[in-house]
N, C-alpha and C positions, 0 to 999 in steps of 0.2 A: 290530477298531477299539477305540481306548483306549477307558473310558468317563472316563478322568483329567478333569474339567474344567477345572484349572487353566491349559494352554496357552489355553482359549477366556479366560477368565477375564483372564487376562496379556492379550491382545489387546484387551477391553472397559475394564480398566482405564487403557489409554495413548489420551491424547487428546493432538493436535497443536493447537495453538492458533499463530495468525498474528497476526503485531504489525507494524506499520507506523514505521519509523524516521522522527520526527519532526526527530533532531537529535543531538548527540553531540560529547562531548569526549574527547581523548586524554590521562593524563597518565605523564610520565617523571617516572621516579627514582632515588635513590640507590641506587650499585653497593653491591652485598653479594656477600662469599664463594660462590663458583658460581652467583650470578645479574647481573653486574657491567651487563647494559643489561635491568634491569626498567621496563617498558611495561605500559597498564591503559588499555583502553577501554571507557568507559561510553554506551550510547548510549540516548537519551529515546524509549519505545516507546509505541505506541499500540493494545490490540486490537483487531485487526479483524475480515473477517467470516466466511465460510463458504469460502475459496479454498481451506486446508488442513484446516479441522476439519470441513467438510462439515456446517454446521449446528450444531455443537457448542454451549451457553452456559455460563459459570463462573461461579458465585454464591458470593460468600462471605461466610460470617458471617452473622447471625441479628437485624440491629443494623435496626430501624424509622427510615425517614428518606423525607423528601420524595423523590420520584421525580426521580433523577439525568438529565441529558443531557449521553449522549456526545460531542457536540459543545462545549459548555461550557468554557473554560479553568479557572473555578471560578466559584464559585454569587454573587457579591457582586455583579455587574452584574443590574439591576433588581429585585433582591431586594426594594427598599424600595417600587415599584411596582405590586407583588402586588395587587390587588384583594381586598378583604376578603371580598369576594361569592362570589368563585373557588374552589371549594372545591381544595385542595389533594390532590394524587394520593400516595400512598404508595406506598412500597414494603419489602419486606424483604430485609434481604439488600442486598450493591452488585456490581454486574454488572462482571465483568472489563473490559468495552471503555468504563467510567464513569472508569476510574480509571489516575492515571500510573503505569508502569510502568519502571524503570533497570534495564538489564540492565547488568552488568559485563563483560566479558572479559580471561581471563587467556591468556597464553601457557605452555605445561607442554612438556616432555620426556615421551621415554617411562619415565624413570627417578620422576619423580614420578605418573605413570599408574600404575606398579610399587607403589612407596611409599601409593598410597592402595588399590590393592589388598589391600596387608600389610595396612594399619591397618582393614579394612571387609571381612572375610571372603571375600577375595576377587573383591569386583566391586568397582571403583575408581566413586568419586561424582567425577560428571564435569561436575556442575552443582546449584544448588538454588533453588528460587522459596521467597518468603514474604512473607505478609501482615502489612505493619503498619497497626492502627489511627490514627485520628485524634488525638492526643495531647492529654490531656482537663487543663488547670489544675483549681487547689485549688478554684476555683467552680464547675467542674462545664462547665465551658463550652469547645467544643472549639476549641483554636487551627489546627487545617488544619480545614477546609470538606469538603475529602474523606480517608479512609485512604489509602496507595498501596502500592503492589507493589514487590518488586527481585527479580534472580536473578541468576547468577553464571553463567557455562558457560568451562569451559576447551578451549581448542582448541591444535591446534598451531602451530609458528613460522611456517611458509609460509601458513595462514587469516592468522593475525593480524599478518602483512605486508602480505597482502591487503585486509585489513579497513581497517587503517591507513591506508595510500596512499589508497585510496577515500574514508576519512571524511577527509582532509584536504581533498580538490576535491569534498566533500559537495553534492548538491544534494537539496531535499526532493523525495521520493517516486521517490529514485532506485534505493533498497532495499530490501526488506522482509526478515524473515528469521522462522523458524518455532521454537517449542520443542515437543519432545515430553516431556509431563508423564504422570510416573504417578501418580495419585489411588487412594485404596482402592476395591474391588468397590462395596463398600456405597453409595458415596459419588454413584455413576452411574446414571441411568437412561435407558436407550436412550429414540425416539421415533422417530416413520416420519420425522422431517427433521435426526435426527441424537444428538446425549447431551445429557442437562442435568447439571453439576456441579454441587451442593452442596457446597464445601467449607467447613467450619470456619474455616479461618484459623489454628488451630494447628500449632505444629513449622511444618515445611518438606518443599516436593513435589521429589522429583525430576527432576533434568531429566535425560533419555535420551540427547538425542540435540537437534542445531540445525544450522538450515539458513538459509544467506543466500541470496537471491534478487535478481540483478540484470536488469533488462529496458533492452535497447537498442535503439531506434530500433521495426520491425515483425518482431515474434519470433514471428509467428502462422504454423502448421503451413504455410498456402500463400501466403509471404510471396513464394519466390521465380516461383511463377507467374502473382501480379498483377505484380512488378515486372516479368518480360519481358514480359506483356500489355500495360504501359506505357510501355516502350521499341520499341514498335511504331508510338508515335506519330509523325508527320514531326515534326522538327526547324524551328523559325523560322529563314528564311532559306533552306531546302534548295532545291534546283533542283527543277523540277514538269516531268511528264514530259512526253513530246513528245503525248500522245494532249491531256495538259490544255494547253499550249498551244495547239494545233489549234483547243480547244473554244475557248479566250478570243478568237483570233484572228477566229473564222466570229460571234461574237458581237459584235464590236467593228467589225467589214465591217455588220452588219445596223442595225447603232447610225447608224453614220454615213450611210445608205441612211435612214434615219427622217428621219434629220434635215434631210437635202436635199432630202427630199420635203414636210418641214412648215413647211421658211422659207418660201417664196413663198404659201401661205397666209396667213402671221401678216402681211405685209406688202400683201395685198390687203386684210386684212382692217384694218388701219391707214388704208390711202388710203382704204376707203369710210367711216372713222369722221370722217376729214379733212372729206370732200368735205360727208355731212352736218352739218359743226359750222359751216363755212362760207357754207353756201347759205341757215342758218336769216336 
């Protein structure tokens, strides 16, 4: 057995992290020399939870701030509300699924997967995340409410036909799609419910590898034998068999047998109400 630890090491350093497609535009443009239909789709991500990262959480930067919520579009609604009495929760650090997220996508050949091979020793970068800060004026005072994220990932022509077509009859939470990011060793710390990231924020992370995720209609392992357990139901309107007609027939004979035995009591029982209202 190796004692190399770097294969383990490579495997603790890649975390999948899942993002929820909130939203997305496509843009075209101008033909250039051997790219004559250049297409760019950016689409508005959101992280989400433990589906691919199994627990995983990404912390970045070192920056003290009110404690964010990821549900929030931004911090300005009821800010001014705050009770002075309240004490204020902090936090360090802003957590990956606090903050928006624009992925890019490009479409590449395999002749530019080649060319970024040449120019990067061999492994071609096939994507890259990075953090930008909140952007601070000359007073000190920041004009976005949160930092955000973007990353790039290039895929091929038939993804990003695919991709396209889709985002055009977009519906929300019709998509989700995953990036596999590699973070330094250092930067990880396993836990029994999965990794914490600390990342800095500086440079830019790798992206390995992305996966979209479409779900239609019931895509659950035993979809198709509750469907034929529910196609086992009669249909409205079907014919009813001859045993159930029998049954309704011998019940609708004892029905009208009830009944011709309990008129001439209601009707005795009339003439003697007669008889007393008269004789008073």
């Amino acid at each position: 057995m190796s004692d190399d630890p770097k294969p383990f090491d490579d495997l603790l350093s890649k975390v999948t992290q899942e993002f929820y497609v909130r939203g997305g535009r496509l843009y075209a443009h101008e033909a250039e020399a051997a790219k004559l239909d250049r297409q760019t789709i950016e689409l508005k991500c959101e992280a989400g939870g433990s589906l691919f990262g199994h627990g995983s959480s990404i912390v970045i930067g070192d920056d003290e701030h009110p404690r964010a919520n990821p549900f929030d579009d931004d911090d300005d609604d009821g800010a001014e509300e705050t009770s002075s009495d309240k004490p204020v929760e902090m936090e360090k650090g802003w957590r990956l699924e606090t903050l928006p997220t624009m992925v890019s996508i490009y479409p590449v050949d395999e002749a530019w997967i080649a060319d970024s091979a040449t120019r990067h020793d061999g492994k071609p970068v096939r994507g890259l995340l990075s953090y930008h800060p909140a952007i601070v004026s000359a007073g000190e005072a920041a004009n976005d409410k949160r930092p955000m994220v973007s990353a790039w990932v290039a895929v091929g022509p038939d993804t990003f036909r695919l991709l396209r077509d889709e985002l055009l009859t977009f519906k929300d939470y019709d998509f989700s799609l995953s990036l596999d990011l590699r973070f330094e060793r250092a930067n990880i710390t396993p836990n029994w419910i999965g990794r914490q990231v600390a990342w800095s924020g500086e440079g830019s992370i790798a992206v390995e590898g992305m996966t979209v995720l479409w779900k239609r209609e019931d895509w659950s392992p035993d979809f198709r034998r509750r469907k034929a357990r529910a196609n086992t139901k009669p249909e409205p309107g079907s014919e009813p068999s001859r045993e159930h007609r029998d049954a309704m027939d011998a019940a609708a004979r004892v029905e009208a047998a009830v009944t011709k035995l309990t008129t001439p009591l209601w009707l005795i029982l009339g003439a003697l109400a007669a008889l007393l209202f008269f004789h008073r």
